[in-house]
Structure formats: C-alpha cells, structure tokens
C-alpha positions as MATLAB code, in Angstrom:
seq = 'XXXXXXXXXXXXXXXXXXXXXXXXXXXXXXXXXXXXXXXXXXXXXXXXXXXXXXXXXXXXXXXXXXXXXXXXXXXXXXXXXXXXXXXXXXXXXXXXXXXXXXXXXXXXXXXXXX';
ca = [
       3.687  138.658   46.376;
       5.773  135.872   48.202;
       7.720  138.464   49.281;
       5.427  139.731   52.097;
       5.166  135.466   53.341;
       8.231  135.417   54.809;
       9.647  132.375   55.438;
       7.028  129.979   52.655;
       8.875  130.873   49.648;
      11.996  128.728   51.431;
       9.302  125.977   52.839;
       8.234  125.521   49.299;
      11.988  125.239   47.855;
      12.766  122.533   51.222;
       9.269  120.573   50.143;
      10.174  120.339   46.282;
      13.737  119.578   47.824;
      12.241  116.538   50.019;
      10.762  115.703   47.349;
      13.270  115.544   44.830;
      15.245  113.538   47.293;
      12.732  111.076   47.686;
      12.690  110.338   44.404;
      16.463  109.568   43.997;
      15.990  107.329   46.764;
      13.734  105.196   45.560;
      15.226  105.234   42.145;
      18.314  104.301   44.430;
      16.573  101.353   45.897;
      14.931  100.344   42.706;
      18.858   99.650   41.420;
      20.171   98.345   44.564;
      17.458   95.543   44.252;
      18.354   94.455   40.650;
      22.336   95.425   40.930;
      24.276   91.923   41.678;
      27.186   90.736   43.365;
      29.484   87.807   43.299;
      31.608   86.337   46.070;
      33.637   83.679   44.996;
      36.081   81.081   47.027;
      38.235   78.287   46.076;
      39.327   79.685   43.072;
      35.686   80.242   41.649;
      34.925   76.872   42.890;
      32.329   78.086   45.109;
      30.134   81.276   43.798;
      27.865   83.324   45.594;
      25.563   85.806   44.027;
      23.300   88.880   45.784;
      21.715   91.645   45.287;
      23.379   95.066   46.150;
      20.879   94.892   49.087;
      22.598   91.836   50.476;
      19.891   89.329   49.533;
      21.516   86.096   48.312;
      20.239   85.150   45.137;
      22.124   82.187   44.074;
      24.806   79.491   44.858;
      26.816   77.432   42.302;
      29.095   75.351   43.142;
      31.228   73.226   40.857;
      30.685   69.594   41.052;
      34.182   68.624   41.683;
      34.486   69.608   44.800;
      32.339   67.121   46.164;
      34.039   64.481   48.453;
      32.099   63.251   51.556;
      35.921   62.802   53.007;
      36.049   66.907   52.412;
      32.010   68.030   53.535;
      33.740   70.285   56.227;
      36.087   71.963   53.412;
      33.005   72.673   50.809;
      30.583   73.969   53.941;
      33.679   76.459   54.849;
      33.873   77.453   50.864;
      30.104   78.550   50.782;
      29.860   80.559   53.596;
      33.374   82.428   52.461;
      31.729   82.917   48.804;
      28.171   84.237   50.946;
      30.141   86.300   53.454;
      32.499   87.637   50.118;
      28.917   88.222   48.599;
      27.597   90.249   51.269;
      30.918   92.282   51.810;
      30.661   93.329   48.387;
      27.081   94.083   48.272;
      27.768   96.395   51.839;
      30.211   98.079   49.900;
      28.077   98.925   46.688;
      25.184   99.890   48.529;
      27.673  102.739   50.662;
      29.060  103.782   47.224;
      25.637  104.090   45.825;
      24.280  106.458   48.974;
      27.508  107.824   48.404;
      26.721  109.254   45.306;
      23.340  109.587   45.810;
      24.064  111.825   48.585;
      27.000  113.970   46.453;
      23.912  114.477   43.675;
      21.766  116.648   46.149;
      24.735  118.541   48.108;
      24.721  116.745   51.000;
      27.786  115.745   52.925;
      29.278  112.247   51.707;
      29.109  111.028   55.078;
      25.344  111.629   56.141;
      23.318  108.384   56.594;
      20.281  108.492   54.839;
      17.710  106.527   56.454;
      18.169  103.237   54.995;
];
C-alpha cells in the first residue's frame, strides 16, 4: 500500500530518523552536564573542576600557597587551572559529538547544533 505514496514511506524513515537523533542528543547533553573535568597548575596546587559543558564547578586550592608577597603568582595559578579546565572540557564535549555523530552515520566532522 505505501508503495503507491511515493516518496512518505522515506519521510517516515527521515522522521523516526530525526527522532532517533534527538534522542541521542539529549542523552548526549544529559552526560555532558554531569561528566567532569579537572585542570590543574602548580603541580596540583591549584585545581579546577567543570563540567564537560565548560561550567566551572569548583576551585581548591591548597593552603600553602598563600603568601600576600606572591597574590600575583596564586591569581596566575587559578586562571591556568580554569583555562586547563575549560580546554579539557572543549575537548570532551568534541569527542562526545564525535561519537555521537559516528553512532547515526553521519560524517565525524558535521556540527550538530550545539
């Protein structure tokens, strides 16, 4: 019967398709928002920690490293542990879509739109 419709039968596979992919992507979200990161600098002295989204979650920073004489040192060991942070969470977040986009057939190197 679907036969004589032509060109539905394929609308119907590219909806259930859409729809499929949809899903993966919000699964994909779902784990990018409670997969974590850690940048660290100064030998660990400084850690950084965010989500594979890029959202810093957390700072610690070990108390030693606190000398008023050195404020300029610790300020330039955060933001290297919240830029490593947010390199690594750019880089889990391509190798998730990545594989997200090898699961449904689609060229490695589409963008998805997120």
């Amino acid at each position: 019967m679907l036969k004589n419709l032509g060109g539905l039968a394929d609308m119907g596979k590219m909806m259930k398709a859409a729809q499929e992919m949809e899903a993966k992507m919000g699964e994909l979200q779902e784990r990018l928002n409670t997969t974590y990161v850690v940048g660290e600098s100064g030998a660990g002295l400084v850690k950084a920690t965010a989500t594979a989204k890029g959202e810093l979650t957390g700072l610690d920073i070990d108390p030693t490293i606190f000398d008023p004489n050195e404020k300029e040192v610790v300020e330039d060991l955060i933001l290297a542990a919240i830029k490593e942070a947010q390199t690594k969470a750019t880089q889990k977040h391509a190798e998730e879509m990545q594989s997200l986009t090898e699961s449904l057939g689609l060229p490695a190197n589409m963008k998805l739109p997120f």
